[in-house]
N, C-alpha and C positions, 0 to 999 in steps of 0.2 A: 807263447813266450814273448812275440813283439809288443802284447798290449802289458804284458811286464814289465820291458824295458823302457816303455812311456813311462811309469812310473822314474824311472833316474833324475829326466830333468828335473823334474816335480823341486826332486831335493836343490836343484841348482834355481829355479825361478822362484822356488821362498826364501832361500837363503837369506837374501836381501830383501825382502819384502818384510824386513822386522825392525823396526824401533819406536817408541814411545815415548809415553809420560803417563803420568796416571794423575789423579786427583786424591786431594787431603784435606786438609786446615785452614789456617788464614781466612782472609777477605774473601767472599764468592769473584769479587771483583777483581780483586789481584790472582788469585789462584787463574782464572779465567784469561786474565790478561799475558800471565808466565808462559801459562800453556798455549793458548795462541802462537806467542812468539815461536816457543819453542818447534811448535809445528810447523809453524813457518820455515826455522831453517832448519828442522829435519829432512821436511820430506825432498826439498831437492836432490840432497844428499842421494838419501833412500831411490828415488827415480831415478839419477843416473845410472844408479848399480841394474836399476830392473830392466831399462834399455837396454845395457849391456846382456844382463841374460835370459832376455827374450830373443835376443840377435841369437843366441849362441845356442839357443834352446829348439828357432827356425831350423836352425840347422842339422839336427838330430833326425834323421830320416834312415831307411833303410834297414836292412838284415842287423840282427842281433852284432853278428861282428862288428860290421861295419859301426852302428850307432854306440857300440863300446869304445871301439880305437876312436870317433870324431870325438866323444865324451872325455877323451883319455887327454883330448889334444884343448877341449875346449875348459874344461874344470878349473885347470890352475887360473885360467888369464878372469876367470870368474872368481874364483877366490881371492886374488891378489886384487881384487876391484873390490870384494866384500868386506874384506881387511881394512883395507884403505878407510871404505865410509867404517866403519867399528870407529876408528879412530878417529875423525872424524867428528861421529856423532856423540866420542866420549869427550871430546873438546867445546861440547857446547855448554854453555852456563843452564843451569838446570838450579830452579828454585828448588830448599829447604822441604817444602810441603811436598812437591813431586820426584823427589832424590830415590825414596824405595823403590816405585814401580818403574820408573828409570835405568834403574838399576838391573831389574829383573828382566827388562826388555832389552839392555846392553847386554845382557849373560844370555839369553835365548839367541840375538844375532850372532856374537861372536860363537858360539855353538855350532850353529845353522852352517855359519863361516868353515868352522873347522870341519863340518861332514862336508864340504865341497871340495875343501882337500884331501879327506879322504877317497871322495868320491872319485876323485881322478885316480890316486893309487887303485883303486880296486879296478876302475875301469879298464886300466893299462893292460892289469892282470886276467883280464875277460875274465872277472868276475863274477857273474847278473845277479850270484843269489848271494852276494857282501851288498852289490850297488842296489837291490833289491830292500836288504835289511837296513841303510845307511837311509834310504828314502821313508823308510816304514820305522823310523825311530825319530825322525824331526817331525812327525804329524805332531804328537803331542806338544812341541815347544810350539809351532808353528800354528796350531788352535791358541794355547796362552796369548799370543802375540797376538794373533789377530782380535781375540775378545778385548782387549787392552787397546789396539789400534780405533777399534769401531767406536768404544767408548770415548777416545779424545778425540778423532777427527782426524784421524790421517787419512792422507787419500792414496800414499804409497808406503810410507814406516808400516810397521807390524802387517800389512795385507797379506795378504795369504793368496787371493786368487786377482 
């Protein structure tokens, strides 16, 4: 059961390891230059949040109970940090050409986001096998993201590991 409950963080250390841009149309030139930028001011973004929960993730140690209640206590202050970059990252200027996959990689964080809010409710509720299934339903988004990340060049948006 405790190499199960390693799986919890999982969902709280990708949460935020997800935003992009994708590629389209236009000028190879220009299209290359948007996206640059763009990764430029995502990923800071993106890295504050992952600092934050890899701090909060160090801390995950112990008996099932116990790594439930710290989980219980450490989720929201990880969500409200995930939240935060969502917004954030939806306020950035994002060229025409790159607007869909953008888009797709905003709706997979903001996801991500919202299981880490759940993740605390279940946790509270020493839940393992909700915090179990909540972890084992962001793989999917959190592969999207990451193939999307590797492709543009983030070195923290969309990462996965």
């Amino acid at each position: 059961m405790s190499n199960k409950l390693r799986l919890a963080p999982i969902a709280i250390v990708v949460a935020i390891a997800a935003a992009g841009c994708g590629s389209s149309n236009n000028s190879t030139a220009n299209n290359s230059a948007a996206k640059a930028k763009l990764v430029a001011e995502a990923d800071p973004i993106c890295k504050h949040v992952a600092v934050k929960r890899e701090a909060a993730n160090a801390s995950l140690h112990g008996t099932s109970k116990s790594t439930l209640e710290k989980l219980a206590q450490l989720a929201p202050k990880v969500s409200v940090t995930e939240h935060q970059a969502v917004e954030q990252l939806r306020a950035l200027k994002t060229p025409a050409s790159l607007s869909q996959e953008w888009q797709q990689m905003l709706s997979g964080i903001e996801q991500l986001a919202n299981d880490t809010t759940k993740l605390a409710v279940v946790a509270k509720a020493n839940d393992l096998k909700k915090v179990e299934a909540l972890t084992a339903s962001g793989r999917k988004v959190r592969e999207k993201l990451t193939v999307i990340a590797t492709r543009d060049g983030f070195a923290y948006c969309g990462r996965t590991s």
